[in-house]
N, C-alpha and C positions, 0 to 999 in steps of 0.2 A: 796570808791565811792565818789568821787567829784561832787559836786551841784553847778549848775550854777550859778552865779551869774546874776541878772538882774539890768539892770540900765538904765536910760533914758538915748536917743540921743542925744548930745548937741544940743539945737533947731538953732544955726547958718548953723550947718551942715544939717541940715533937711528942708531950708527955713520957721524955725518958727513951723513946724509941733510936734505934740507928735508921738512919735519912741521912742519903748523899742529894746535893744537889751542883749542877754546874752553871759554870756562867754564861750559858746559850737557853738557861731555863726549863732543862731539863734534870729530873730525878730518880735515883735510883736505890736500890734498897743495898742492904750488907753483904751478899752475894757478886752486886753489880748488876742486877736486872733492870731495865729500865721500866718505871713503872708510870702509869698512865695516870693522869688526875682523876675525880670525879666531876662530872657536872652534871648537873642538873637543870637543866631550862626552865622547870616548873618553878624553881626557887626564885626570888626577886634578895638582891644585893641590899645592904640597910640603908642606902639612898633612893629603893625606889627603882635601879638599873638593871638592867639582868644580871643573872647570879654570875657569879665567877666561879672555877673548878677549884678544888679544893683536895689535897691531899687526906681523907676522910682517915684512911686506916691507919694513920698516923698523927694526924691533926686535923680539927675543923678549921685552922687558917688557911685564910687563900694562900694560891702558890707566887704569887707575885711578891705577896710579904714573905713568905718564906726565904725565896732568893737573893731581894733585897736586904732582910736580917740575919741571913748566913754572911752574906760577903761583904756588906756595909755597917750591918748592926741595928740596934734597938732602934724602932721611929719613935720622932719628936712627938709627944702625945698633943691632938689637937691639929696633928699631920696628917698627909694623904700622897700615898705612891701613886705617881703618875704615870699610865705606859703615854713614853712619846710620841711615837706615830699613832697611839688610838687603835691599834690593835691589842684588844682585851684578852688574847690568846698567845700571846709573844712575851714571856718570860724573862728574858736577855736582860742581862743586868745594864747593859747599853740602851734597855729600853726603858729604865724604871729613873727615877728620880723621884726626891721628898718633896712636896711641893704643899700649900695652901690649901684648904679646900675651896677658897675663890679665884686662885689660880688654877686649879684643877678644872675648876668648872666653865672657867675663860677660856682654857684649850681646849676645852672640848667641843668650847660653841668656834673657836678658829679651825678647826678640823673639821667641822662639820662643812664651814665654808669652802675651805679648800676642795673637801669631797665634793662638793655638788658646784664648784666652779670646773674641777677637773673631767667630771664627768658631763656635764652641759656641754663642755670646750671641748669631749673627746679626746684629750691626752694623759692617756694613762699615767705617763710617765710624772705626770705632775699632784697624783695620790699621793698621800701622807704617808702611806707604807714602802712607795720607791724614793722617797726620800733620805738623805741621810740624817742622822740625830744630828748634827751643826746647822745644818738648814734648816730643822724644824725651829729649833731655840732659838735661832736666830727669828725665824719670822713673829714668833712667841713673842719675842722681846720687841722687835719693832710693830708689828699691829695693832692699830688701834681702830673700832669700831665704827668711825666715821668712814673708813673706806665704802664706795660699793661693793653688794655681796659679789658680782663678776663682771 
């Protein structure tokens, strides 16, 4: 069983504010409340995707960067955090990695395969989200395009 670690928000990225966050992608304020994101559905993400939540009363950055730039640090400008299974709601710094924006966008179109092979095939178990992070990267890194979609 792995324990999360908790660690404060760097206060630049927060305007100054105290922000905890942990590494299961959850946050908390200076008390230790665990506080909720915001989201917004109506909003669209700057690529066009739907929005991501956003720690508002603290900062307009999304929470994925946040958790990422607490426990990893600054991104590569011209980078892009990727969650790996494709759950846009899963914070986990086990879930985030800096990646390309053409990599980013290549897994997205390989998860989507997967989603609509595993569901076609009826096996749950072979979703992007029961999988573990070494078998995602792994398929990441061997997949390429000419395969059939299932």
């Amino acid at each position: 069983m792995n324990i999360p670690i908790i660690k404060q928000v760097p206060p630049e990225r927060v305007g100054g504010k105290t922000l905890f966050c942990s590494t299961d992608g959850r946050f908390f304020n200076a008390n230790g409340r665990e506080l909720k994101p915001t989201f917004n559905p109506g909003m669209q993400h700057h690529n066009g995707g739907s929005a991501y939540p956003k720690m508002r009363s603290f900062s307009n950055r999304l929470c994925h960067h946040l958790v990422y730039e607490t426990f990893i640090g600054p991104r590569t400008p011209g980078m892009e955090i990727d969650h790996i299974n494709g759950n846009k709601l899963d914070w986990s710094l086990s879930n985030l990695q800096e990646v390309t924006p053409e990599e980013n966008r290549r897994r997205a179109r390989i998860l989507r395969i997967i989603r609509k092979c595993a569901i076609a095939d009826n096996t749950p178990e072979l979703l992007p989200e029961n999988r573990s992070r070494e078998e995602l990267l792994n398929i990441f890194q061997s997949f390429t395009f000419s395969t059939p979609e299932c």
